[in-house]
N, C-alpha and C positions, 0 to 999 in steps of 0.2 A: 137299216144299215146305219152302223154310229161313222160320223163323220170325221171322226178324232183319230178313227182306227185307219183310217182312208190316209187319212194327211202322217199321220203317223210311219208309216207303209212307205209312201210318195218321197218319204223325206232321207227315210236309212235307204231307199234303194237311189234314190238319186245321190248322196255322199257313197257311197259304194261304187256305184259308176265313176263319180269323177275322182276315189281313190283309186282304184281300176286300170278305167281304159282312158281317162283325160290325162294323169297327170305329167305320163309322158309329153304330152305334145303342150303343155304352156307351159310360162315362165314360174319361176317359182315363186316368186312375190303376189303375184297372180294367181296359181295356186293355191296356196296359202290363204289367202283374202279367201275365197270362193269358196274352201276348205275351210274355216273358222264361222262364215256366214251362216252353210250348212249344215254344222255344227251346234250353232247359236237356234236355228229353225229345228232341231232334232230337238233341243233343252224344251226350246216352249212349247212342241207338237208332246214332248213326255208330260209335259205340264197339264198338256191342254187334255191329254186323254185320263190322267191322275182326277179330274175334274167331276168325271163320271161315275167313278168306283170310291162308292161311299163308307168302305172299310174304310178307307182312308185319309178322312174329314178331320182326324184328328192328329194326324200328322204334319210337323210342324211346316215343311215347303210343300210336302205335293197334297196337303188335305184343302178341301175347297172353305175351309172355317179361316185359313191363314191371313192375315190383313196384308198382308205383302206378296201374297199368290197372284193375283192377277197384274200387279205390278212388275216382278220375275218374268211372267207371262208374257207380256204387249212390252214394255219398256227396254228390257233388257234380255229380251230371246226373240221375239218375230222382228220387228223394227229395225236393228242393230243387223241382225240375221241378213236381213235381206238387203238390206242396203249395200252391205260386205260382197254378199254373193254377186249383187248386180254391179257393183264396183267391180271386182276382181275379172269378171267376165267381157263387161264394156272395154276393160284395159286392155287384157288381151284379143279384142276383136282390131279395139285400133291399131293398135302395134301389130298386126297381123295385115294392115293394111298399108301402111307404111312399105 
């Protein structure tokens, strides 16, 4: 089983849920965050599965020959991603607490 197609999967159905059935119930700034982060986590898991299918080596962002592919990848899709998501989240846990 490819792992890319896993995390791939895990990522549109987790932003589909919190487009769904969350966004009723948190703030929209909050939202939004959480919404951008797992958006950010969708760009690198497409990146990351682009990775595998070697037709596509030669294309200039999602071929694996790219000198700025893995940098798209980890710097500015998983990292950013998730920081975002866990921010937006923490925020409205606190605020929920309050």
């Amino acid at each position: 089983m490819n792992w890319d197609i896993l995390k791939l999967v895990i990522v549109f159905i987790a932003l589909l849920y919190f487009s769904l059935k969350v966004r009723p119930y948190m703030k929209p700034a909050n939202y939004w965050m959480a919404t951008i982060g797992l958006c950010l986590l969708l760009f690198a898991a497409i990146l990351d599965f682009c990775d595998g299918i070697r037709a596509l080596d030669n294309v200039l962002i999602l071929g694996r020959n790219c000198p700025f592919h893995d940098t798209l990848e980890d710097q500015f899709g998983d990292s950013p991603g998730l920081a975002l998501f866990i921010i937006g989240v923490f925020k409205e846990i606190i605020s929920r607490k309050k």
